[in-house]
Steps between C-alpha positions, in 0.01 A plus 500: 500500500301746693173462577300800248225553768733719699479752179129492546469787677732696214364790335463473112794686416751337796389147353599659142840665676528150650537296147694782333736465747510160343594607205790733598679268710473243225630790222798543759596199558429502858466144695195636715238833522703740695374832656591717243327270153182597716576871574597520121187326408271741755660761303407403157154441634359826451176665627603270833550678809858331558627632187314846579713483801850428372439770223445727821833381629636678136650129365537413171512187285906583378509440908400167457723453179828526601411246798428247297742550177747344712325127473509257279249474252591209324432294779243208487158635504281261759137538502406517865758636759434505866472801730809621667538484868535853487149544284332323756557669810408798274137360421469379847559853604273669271212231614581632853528884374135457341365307795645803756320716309195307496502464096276236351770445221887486412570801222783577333542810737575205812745316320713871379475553884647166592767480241658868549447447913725204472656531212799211364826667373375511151197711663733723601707555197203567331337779719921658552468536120166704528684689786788607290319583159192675658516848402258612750569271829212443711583703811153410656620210724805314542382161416336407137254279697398822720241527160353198522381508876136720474261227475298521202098417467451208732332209434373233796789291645436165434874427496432340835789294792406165317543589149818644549630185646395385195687719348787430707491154422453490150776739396726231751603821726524459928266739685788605740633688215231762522488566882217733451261191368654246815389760729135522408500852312261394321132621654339206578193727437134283579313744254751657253218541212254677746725720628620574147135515329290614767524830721420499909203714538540443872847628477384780257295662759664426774575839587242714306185657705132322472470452151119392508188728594199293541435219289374297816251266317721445242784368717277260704433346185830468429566331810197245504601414139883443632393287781286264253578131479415523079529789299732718715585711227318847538479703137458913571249602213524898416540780304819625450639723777263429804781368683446059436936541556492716775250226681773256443744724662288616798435076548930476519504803765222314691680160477845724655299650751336148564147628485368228308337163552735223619546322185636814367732530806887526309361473182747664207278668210723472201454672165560283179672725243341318160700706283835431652422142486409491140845759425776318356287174389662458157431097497247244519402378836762787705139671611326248602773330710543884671181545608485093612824571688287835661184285582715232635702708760168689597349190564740357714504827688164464682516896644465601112230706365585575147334827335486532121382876414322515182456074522302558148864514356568117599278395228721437213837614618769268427360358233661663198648174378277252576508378877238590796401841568589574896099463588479163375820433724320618788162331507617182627673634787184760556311171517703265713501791724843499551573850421274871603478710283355840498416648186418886407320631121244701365161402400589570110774238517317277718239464285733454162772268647408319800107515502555291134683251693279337723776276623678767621252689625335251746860460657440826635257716717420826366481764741361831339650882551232751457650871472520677841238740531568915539507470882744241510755628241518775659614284869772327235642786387496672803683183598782553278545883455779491747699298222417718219592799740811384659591412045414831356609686849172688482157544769177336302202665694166314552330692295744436219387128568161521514512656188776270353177235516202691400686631228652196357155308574336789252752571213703163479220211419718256328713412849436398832536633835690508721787486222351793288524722818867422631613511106297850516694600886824357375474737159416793618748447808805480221365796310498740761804387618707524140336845473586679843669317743879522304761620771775769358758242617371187272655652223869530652446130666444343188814680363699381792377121491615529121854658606550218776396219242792582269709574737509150685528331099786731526586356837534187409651479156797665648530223784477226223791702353673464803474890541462548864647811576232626228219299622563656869459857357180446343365294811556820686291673255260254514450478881450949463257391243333268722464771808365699216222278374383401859454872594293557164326175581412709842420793361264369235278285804519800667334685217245224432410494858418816561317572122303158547178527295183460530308292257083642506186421287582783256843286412296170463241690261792650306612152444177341374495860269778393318439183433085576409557875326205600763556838670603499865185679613295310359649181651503671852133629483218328634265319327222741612690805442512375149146458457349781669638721281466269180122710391706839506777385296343317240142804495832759411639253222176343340214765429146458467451167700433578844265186566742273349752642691317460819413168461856396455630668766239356713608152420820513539485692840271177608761243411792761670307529827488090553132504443521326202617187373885452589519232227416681205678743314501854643186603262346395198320674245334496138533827298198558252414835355556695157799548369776759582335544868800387683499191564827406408625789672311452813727158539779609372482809833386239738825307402705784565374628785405178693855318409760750343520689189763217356394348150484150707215632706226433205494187361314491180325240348356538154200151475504514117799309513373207668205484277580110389518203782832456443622834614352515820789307650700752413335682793641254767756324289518214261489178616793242518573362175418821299705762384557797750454291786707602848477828279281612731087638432444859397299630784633239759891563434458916521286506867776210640759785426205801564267361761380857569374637169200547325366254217267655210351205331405739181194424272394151707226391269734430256690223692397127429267369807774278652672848634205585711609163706820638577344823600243321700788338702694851476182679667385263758805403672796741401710229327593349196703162452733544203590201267829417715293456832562803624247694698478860456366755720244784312384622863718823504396576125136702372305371241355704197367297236364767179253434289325622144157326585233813453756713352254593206201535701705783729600678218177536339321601799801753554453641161093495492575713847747757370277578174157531726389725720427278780563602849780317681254305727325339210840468347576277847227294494558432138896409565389244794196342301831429235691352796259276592466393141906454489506317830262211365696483197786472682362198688422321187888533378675486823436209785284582757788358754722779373283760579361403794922471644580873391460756776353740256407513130529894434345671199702836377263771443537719131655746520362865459614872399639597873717191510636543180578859637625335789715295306650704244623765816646226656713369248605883386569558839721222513698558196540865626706344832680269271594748308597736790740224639631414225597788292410764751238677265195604606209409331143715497222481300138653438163367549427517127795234503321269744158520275727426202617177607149421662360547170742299293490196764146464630311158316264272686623195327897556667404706803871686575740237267528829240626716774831426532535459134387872451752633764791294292386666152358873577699536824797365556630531090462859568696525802773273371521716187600786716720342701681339191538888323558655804208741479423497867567798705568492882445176550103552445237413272139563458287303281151610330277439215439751219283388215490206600866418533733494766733772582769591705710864632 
């Protein structure tokens, strides 16, 4: 009998060919397996590769049927038959096939391989039936095996020298009969499971330019930690995309340029692939004795430094069914010391995975990444651009750099240089490219490359069909085609060389425009060119509050200049005054002008929602264990994806007390921590909070001045001894720590006659352009027409809210009722007001 462990290493479906074949011999009589019961039973073993393969090779079961008709099946059926001598040169040749090929198992696919290679007279029979009844011949290759020789996913080769003696010797067959084995073709490989598993980083940049800009500190670190008797096992702490990898591979270019401490002299820095080792797991146990077999061989390998990117992803892989995760695995060995390991994650995942396990944790030495500042982002990219030019075959100018970093610090808060700036470089570098650099002979090439790729499958189905007077007539034409695409090839590097681009700060800020809606000149202006002009544009949009105005400007000029506070939001303010003044519309101009007339550029906030307790999570998120949460918080989630916008907190006395906490941290120091961890930055963002406190008190001292006949400086004096009164009230409702962190607290004035003027000419003169550009009709109207609308939308309880409203209903119905009936004549229209209506000629 023969020993079952040498079927051990059988896939589940070869074991189930295996004891079918059994059954077939037994059914025909047969006094032992043979070579075809097994390729019969591979073939009735569907969704296996093997019989994948032989229905490739276009053979049929009636194939297999008139082989065996011919035996006698009324022959004495015994139980357990032994292999043929035959069958077992066949499985000792598919153990060497899989162990070639450095496969960690014996499939059906080996076994197909071994049979047809070799294949017994019946073999043959069997595949000159498929050759005779196939009504489409494979004309691919000459040999049915041909298919079988691509390797397919490759497992590690455990299938080592001593096991296949074992083999050898179990299935009672001499070694001399496979010449290959006797003569040592076998790798006798020292580390076959880290060369599989792991990847060379010292090989890996071997040939590549300086790869690491700076990082001095960091890497002494590194090296006192490797040099440690205890805990030799440096951890790289950081955000993602500060460059904790690219540390690792500067350390493998210093070890190959030996400019490293001797203890590091020859070391290899390997990177453990964790998902690769957990791929292809299916049992109990296979994980654990992978990685075991990976420790093991780096262990006895004393020039090993293993690297695990992302090491928070040990905890818990492997084990699905049961066993030890792979960081369990590896404590002992961290602690014996018989192993370095260098680990790299981010502070998130640190804290949720290896933080939690202490016992990890103390096995290594965290070193901690801080994001490079401006200055030397800029020295890292300008370390690489040579890579990203000699890619997108384009010039990147310095300026286009510099601006690559101060843009992407400003507009993209929710990543970290220096990745943010080569991701912004490397974008923009593509998108220029794609959109100009395309040479008039890329088009032709491409048509050429497709003409030569069927003409060589041509080629060489004609040689398989023994066509060679054919096949010599198209290799002509193929060699003309060749000459052909290598003078394209020239003529397109040509084209590229001598209409190279030029990548400047305009293309970086068209980049960050389309990904942030903000307008190009906008992005590229300077931060005091937008504010110095900020008074002008908002005095010509918001009448009637000149002081207000003033005072705004004023503030955020101070925080623009770098006189003010860099860690606080750009300004903040608290809106009080009657209504209808323009309050609303005083933010809602500063949004557009300070950061882009895009919807995203005002974020509103309306406090009567978060009235209860319970809703003013909803602000930064809800907690863990609630519903919504990783949902993001209301304000927090829009300035992450709009850090430069401006926030109206609208009607703040209505918001329960426990907002002005979050505001308090908001104000002081220009960040809020969401309910994920999270740290959002408010510093490129203004302020306004709005209020109703002393809203009564304004409007009755704006009506008591409209119906008297006081003069406007007692009027004045009257308006401030109500702001005074407003201002303590305010106190009372509002804590005293929230005022005192606003830059200004700014009270609207009412409104009088002359604004309302103001007002009303403004918005008819704007729906006279609109309607100019639009339907090319041009609009007049009469002064009586002006007073008319005055009249109609003057009230010192809404200030200008009816204005608008008027336009809509005495205005604009009358123009669209001549449009609609086609009553207007040369493309012009003049509006008045007879008896009191509105009319137009």
């Amino acid at each position: 009998m023969i020993d079952n462990k040498i079927f051990e290493k059988f896939t589940i479906h070869a074991k189930s060919s295996l004891n079918e074949s059994l059954n077939i011999a037994n059914y025909y009589g047969s006094d032992s397996i043979c070579p075809e019961h097994l390729m019969f039973a591979i073939f009735l073993e569907k969704g296996s590769l093997g019989s994948n393969i032989l229905t490739d090779l276009h053979i049929k079961k009636e194939s297999f049927d008139k082989i065996f008709k011919f035996k006698n099946k009324n022959k004495k059926i015994i139980k357990n038959l032994e292999l043929s001598p035959e069958l077992k040169k066949n499985i000792t040749r598919a153990y060497l096939l899989a162990s070639n090929f450095n496969y960690s198992y014996i499939g059906t696919e080996h076994l197909v391989f071994s049979i047809i290679e070799a294949p017994n007279p019946m073999v043959t029979k069997i595949l000159d039936i498929n050759a005779k009844n196939s009504s489409s011949p494979d004309t691919s290759s000459k040999k049915p095996s041909d298919k079988i020789l691509n390797p397919h996913l490759k497992g590690k080769n455990i299938l080592d020298k001593s096991f296949l003696s074992g083999i050898f010797k179990a299935l009672n067959i001499p070694e001399a009969d496979f010449p290959a084995f006797s003569n040592n073709s076998t790798k006798n490989n020292t580390t076959p499971n880290l060369d599989y598993f792991c990847n060379n980083l010292n090989t890996k940049v071997k040939n590549e330019e300086t790869l690491l800009i700076g990082r001095e500190e960091e890497m002494e670190r590194i090296f006192n930690s490797l040099g440690r008797k205890s805990k030799n096992n440096p951890l790289l702490i950081g955000d993602p995309g500060i460059g904790k990898t690219a540390l690792i591979e500067g350390l493998a270019q210093r070890i190959n340029s030996e400019r490293v401490p001797q203890n590091l002299l020859n070391k290899k820095i390997l990177a453990l692939d964790i998902a690769l080792v957990v791929a292809g797991t299916n049992f109990r146990g296979e994980f654990e004795q992978r990685l075991k077999d990976i420790l093991q061989e780096a262990a006895a390998n004393k020039d090993t430094l293993l690297f695990i990117d992302e090491i928070h992803g040990i905890v818990g892989a492997g084990n699905a069914s049961g066993g030890l995760d792979a960081a369990n695995i590896l404590k002992p060995l961290l602690t014996q010391g018989t192993i370095r390991c260098i680990g790299a994650t981010t502070i998130e995942e640190y804290k949720k995975y290896i933080e939690k396990d202490s016992a990890l944790e103390r096995r290594f030495q965290p070193i901690m990444l801080k994001e490079p500042s401006a200055k030397d982002s800029l020295k890292i990219i300008k370390g690489i651009r040579k890579n990203y030019e000699k890619f997108h075959n384009v010039d990147i100018s310095d300026g286009a750099l510099a601006a690559a970093v101060d843009l992407s610090s400003r507009y993209i808060q929710d990543r970290f240089q220096p990745d943010k700036s080569i991701d912004l470089i490397d974008e923009t570098s593509s998108r220029i490219k794609n959109k100009h650099n395309v040479s008039p002979a890329t088009k032709e090439l491409r048509m050429a490359e497709k003409k030569l790729d069927s003409l060589i499958e041509q080629k060489n189905l004609l040689i398989a069909e023994e066509k060679y007077d054919e096949a010599i007539t198209l290799r002509k034409k193929e060699e003309l085609l060749l000459e052909k695409i290598s003078q394209l090839k020239n003529k397109q590097q040509k084209f590229e060389k001598d209409n190279k681009l030029v990548i400047e700060p305009e293309d970086i800020a068209q980049t960050i425009s389309l990904g942030t809606n903000i307008p190009v000149q906008k992005i590229l202006a300077q931060s005091s060119d937008r504010s110095k002009n900020i008074f002008d544009k908002l005095n010509h949009v918001v009448i009637g509050q000149p002081e207000a105005l003033k005072k705004i400007s004023q503030a955020i000029l101070r925080a623009q200049s770098g006189i003010g506070d860099t860690e606080k939001p750009i300004g903040s303010f608290l809106f009080l005054g009657p209504s209808g003044v323009g309050k609303t519309l005083c933010a809602k101009t500063l949004a557009q002008e300070f950061f882009g007339d895009t919807p995203s550029s005002l974020i509103k906030i309306d406090m009567s929602e978060f009235i209860e307790k319970h809703n003013v999570s909803r602000l930064i998120g809800a907690p863990a264990g609630y519903i919504g949460y990783g949902e993001g918080g209301k304000l927090t989630e829009k300035v992450r994806r709009q850090p430069y916008s401006l926030i109206l907190f609208d009607e703040i006395e209505k918001a329960h007390p426990d907002v002005f906490n979050i505001l308090l941290q908001l104000l002081e120091e220009g960040i809020l921590t969401d309910a994920e961890g999270r740290k959002v930055n408010f510093k490129n963002t203004i302020i306004i909070l709005t209020s109703n406190i002393g809203t009564k008190e304004f409007t009755r001292a704006t009506s008591i001045g409209f119906s008297s006949r006081e003069n406007k400086n007692q009027m004045e004096k009257k308006f401030a001894h109500i702001k005074r009164k407003v201002l303590a009230e305010l106190k009372e409702k509002i804590k005293p720590e929230i005022l005192n962190r606003l830059d200004e607290i700014i009270v609207f004035d009412a409104l009088n006659k002359k604004d309302i003027e103001e007002i009303v000419a403004l918005e008819l003169k704007k729906l006279s352009q609109r309607l100019h550009t639009e339907k090319k009709i041009k609009l007049t109207y009469s002064k009586n027409l002006v007073k008319f609308i005055i009249d109609k939308s003057f009230s010192t309880e809404k200030g200008a809210r009816y204005i608008k409203k008027n336009i809509r209903d005495f205005v604009e119905n009358e123009i669209a009722d001549k449009i609609t009936y086609a009553k207007i004549k040369n493309n012009a229209l003049k509006l008045d007001v007879k008896d009191k209506k509105i009319s137009s000629h």
